[in-house]
N, C-alpha and C positions, 0 to 999 in steps of 0.2 A: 424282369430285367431292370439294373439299373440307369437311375435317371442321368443326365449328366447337366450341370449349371458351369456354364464357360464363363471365366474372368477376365477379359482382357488388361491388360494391368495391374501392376504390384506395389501403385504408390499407394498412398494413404488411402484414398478409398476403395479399389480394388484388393486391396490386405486387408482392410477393415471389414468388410464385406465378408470375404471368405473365410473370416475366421468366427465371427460371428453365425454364422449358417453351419458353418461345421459343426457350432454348439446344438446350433435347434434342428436338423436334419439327423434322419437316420441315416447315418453313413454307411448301412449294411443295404442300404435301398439308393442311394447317392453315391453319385461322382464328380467332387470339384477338381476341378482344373483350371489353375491360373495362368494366363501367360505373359511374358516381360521379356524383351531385350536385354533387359540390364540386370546382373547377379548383385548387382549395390542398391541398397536401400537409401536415401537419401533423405535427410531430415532437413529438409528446406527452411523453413523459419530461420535456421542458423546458418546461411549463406551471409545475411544481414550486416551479423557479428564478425567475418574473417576479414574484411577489409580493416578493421578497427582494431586488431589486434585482441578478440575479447575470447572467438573460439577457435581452434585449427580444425583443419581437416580432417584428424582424425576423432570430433566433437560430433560430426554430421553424416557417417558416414557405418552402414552398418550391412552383413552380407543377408539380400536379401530372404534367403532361406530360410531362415534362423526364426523369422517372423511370420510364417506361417503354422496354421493346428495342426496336430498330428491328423492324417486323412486328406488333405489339401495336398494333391501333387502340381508341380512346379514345373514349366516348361518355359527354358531358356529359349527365346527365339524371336523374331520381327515379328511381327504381323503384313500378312502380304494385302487379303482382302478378304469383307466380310461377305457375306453371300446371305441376307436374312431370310431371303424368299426360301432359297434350300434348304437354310437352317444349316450352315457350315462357315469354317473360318478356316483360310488357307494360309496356313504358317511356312516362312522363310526356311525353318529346319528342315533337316533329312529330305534335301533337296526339293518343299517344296510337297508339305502331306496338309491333308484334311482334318478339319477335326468336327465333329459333328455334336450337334446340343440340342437338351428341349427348351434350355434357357441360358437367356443372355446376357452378362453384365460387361456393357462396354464402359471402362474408366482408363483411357487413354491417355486423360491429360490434356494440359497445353505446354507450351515452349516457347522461349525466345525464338525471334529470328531477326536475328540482324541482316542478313541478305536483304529482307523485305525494303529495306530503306537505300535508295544510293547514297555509294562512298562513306559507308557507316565502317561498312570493314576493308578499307582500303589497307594495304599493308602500310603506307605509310602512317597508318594510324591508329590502326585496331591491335587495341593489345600494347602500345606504346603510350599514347594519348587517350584513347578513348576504350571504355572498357561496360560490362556490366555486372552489374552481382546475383541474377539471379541463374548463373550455374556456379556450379564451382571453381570451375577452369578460372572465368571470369573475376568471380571474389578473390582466388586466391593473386589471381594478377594485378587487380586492383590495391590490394595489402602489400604486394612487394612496391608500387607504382607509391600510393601514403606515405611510405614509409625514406622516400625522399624529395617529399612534395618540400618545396622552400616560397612557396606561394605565388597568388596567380588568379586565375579568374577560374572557378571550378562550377560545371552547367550541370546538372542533373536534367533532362529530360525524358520525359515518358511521351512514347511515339502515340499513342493512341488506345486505347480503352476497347473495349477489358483487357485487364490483364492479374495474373494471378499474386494474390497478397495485394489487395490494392492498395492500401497503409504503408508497405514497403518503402515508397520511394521515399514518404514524408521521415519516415523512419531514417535511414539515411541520411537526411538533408537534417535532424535534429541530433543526429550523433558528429556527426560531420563538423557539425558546428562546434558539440561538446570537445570532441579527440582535438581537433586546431587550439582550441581555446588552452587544453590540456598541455600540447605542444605547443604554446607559444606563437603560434602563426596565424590566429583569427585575424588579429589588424592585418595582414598581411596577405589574405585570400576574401576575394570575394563572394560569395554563395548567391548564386542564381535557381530559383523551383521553374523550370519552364512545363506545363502540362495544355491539353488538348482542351480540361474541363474550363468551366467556368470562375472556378474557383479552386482552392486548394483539396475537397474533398466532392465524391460524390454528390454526399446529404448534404443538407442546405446547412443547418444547424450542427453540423460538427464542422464543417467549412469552415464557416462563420469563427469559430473557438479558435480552429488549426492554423487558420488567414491571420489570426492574432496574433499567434505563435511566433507564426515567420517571422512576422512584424517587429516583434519585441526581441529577435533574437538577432534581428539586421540581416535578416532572409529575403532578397528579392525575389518576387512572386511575378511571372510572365502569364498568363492565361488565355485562353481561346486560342493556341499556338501548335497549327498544324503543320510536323516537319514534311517537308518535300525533299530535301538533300542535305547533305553532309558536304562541304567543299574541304576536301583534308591540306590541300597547299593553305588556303586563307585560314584554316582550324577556325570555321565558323558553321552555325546549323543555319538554314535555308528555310523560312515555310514557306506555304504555298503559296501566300498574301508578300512576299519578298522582305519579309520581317526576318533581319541577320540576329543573330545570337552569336558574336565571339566567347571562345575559350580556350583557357590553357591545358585543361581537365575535362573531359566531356563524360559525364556517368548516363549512360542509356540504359530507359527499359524499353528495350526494343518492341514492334509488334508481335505479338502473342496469337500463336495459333495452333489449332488441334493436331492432329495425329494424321499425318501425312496417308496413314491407311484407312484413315475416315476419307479422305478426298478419292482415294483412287477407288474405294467401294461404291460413293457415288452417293454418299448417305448424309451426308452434313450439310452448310451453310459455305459463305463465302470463305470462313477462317477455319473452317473444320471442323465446327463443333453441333453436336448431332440434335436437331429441335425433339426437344422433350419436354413434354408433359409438366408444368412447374408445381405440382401436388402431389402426382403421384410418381412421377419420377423413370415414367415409361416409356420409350421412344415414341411420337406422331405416328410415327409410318408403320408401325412394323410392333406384331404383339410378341409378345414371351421373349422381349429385350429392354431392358431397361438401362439408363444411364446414370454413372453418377460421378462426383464428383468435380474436375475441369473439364470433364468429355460434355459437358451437358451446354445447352445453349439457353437454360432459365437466367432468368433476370434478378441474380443475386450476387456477391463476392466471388471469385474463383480464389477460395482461399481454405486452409485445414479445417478449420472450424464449419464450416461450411460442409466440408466431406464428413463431418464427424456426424452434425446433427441431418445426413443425407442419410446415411446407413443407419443413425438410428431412428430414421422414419420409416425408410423402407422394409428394410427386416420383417416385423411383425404384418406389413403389409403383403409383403413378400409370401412369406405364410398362408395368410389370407386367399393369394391369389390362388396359389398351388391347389389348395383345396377345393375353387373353386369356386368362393364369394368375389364381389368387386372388392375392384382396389379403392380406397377410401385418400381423397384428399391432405393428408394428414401432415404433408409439409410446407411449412411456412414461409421457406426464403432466410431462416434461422442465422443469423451469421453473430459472431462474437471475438472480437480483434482488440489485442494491449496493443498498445502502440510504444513504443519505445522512444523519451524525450529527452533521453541524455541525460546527465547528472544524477544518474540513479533515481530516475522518478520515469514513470509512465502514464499511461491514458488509458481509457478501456471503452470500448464503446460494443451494443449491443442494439440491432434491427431487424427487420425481415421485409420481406416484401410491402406492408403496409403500416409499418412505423418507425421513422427515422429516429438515431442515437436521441437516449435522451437521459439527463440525469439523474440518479438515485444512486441507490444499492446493489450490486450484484456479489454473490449469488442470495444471500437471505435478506427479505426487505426490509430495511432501515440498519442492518449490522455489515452486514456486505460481507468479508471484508473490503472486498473492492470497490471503489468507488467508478461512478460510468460520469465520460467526460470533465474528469476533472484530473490532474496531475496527483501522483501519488507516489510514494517510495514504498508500496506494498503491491500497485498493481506495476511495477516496474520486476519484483520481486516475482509476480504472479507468470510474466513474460520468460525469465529467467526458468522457472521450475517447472515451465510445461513440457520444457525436453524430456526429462525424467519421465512426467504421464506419459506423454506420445512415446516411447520408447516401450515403457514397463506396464502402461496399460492400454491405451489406445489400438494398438498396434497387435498387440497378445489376446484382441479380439473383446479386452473387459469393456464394462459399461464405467460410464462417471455417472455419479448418483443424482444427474440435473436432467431434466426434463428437454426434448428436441425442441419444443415448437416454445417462444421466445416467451419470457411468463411478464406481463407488466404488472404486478408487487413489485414495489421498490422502487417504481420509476415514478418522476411526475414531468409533466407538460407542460 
């Protein structure tokens, strides 16, 4: 009888996943089944770009069937709740049916949620004044809202950490700067970074670089600024310490939370995301389920890169397990993010759980092309053409020819 491997999810790691196992499974002895809400693929990275005028909607946006192996069947449908102890997952479809597994791969994601914040989405404000870009709806609204900004005081804030792409916002706030300058309206708008952290980044020593940035580009930088409300009549944010932030523009990244059928299963954390194993990639509580991608609660980026070197840790462990041996600690916290700094140049950095961005070479040590932590019009280029990979090979299950776990050649301290 054949086995069945459940997918919850069809974003990047959930696709990546399935189609990968497709390759090393006998599908005459297997049954994948993925399952997703959503028949759209969504190539996030390029949310970034539609406020700015640089991609449309139809750059980011792909049917997600298309992207799966031959052998990988697809089930449109919610997820209701997980059931691990039974070993079943009860889907929203055909009113409401079962579907039963020997294994489990929950990659649920995370999401905006603007709700979380009062008076974020007041009608008088959401969507008018205050917008985000990490959906679509959101970017594309923001790019009509651009596109007859005549200046003003414009806020970028991030509600609180984690949240997925964490490079994004700064990303933003350096094109932001580039597009005004481009149009004529930099003297004319203000730019405010308001965030939670301590500093402009995570890691202390890209902080450090990025805090420059700002600086040099007349970036005001707010930090340790926990919002508590939105007052949309005064169009000012609120923290919790009664520190006001006015604007005329408010760009939110809202808080970030798992998969509302992680909470109602009973399996996750306070924001819904499921504590797992940060080596091997396998739920705490609960065996022959594993998590990957933004479903997980490790202590690393909730960002593609991150899914990429997740699935290619897990897979061959995956293997492993099936047959019977332990699973083997083989993943590192991997993450590898361009940043995008306007003017056709970018940044690139490269860490893991036990060592922060540091500069050299990436990917071959001393030739790179890419340079880590430094400004570049090649790792700008490098930001640019990963659409294509993630598209044509990422996603179609192939491997890139670099290694998961974070190689330091090339780098020095």
């Amino acid at each position: 009888m054949a086995k069945t491997l459940l997918v919850l999810g069809g974003g990047t790691a959930g696709t990546m996943a399935a189609n990968r196992l497709a390759q090393e499974l006998d599908m005459d002895q297997w049954r994948i089944i993925v399952v997703d809400h959503s028949k759209i693929h969504y190539y996030q990275p390029g949310f970034l770009f539609i406020p700015f005028g640089i991609y449309k909607e139809r750059d980011v946006v792909k049917p997600r069937r298309t992207y799966f192996a031959p052998g990988v069947e697809f089930i449109l449908s919610e997820i209701d709740v997980i059931e691990p102890d039974k070993k079943r997952v009860r889907i929203k479809a055909d009113g409401g049916r079962y579907i039963s597994y020997d294994f489990l791969i929950i990659a649920t994601g995370t999401s905006p949620r603007p709700d979380q914040t009062p008076g974020l989405q007041d009608e008088r404000l959401w969507y008018k004044d205050a917008f985000d870009f990490y959906t679509l709806q959101g970017a594309v609204r923001l790019a009509r809202r651009l596109r007859t900004w005549e200046g003003g005081r414009l806020v970028l804030n991030i509600v609180d950490m984690p949240i997925k792409c964490p490079v994004a916002p700064l990303e933003f706030i350096f094109l932001a700067d580039w597009y005004l300058r481009e149009n004529g309206l930099r003297d004319k708008t203000e730019l405010v970074f308001v965030t939670p952290l301590p500093g402009a980044f995570t890691k202390p020593r890209a902080a450090a670089i990025l805090g420059h940035m700002l600086e040099e580009r007349g970036i005001h930088l707010v930090t340790d600024y926990y919002i508590e409300r939105v007052d949309p009549e005064r169009k000012v944010i609120v923290s919790y310490d009664e520190r006001e932030e006015p604007f005329d523009l408010l760009v939110s990244i809202p808080l970030n939370m798992g998969s509302d059928a992680i909470a109602r299963s009973g399996i996750g954390n306070e924001l819904n995301y499921v504590p797992t194993d940060p080596r091997t990639l396998r739920a705490k509580d609960f065996e022959d389920v594993f998590v990957l991608g933004d479903a997980t609660d490790v202590p690393t980026s909730k960002a593609g890169s991150v899914a990429h070197f997740m699935v290619d840790s897990f897979v061959p462990n995956f293997l492993r397990y099936i047959d019977g041996l332990e699973l083997l600690p083989t993943f590192d916290g991997h993450a590898n993010c361009y940043i995008e700094s306007g003017f056709g140049k970018g940044i690139l950095i490269d860490f893991n759980y036990d060592v922060e961005p540091l500069p050299g070479k990436f990917p071959l040590p001393g030739l790179g092309p890419f340079s880590l932590l430094q400004e570049s019009v090649i790792n700008h280029w490098g930001k640019m053409l990963f659409r294509t990979l993630y598209w044509h090979v990422l996603m179609k299950g192939r491997r890139l020819p670099m290694p998961a776990q974070m190689m330091m050649a090339g780098k020095w301290s």
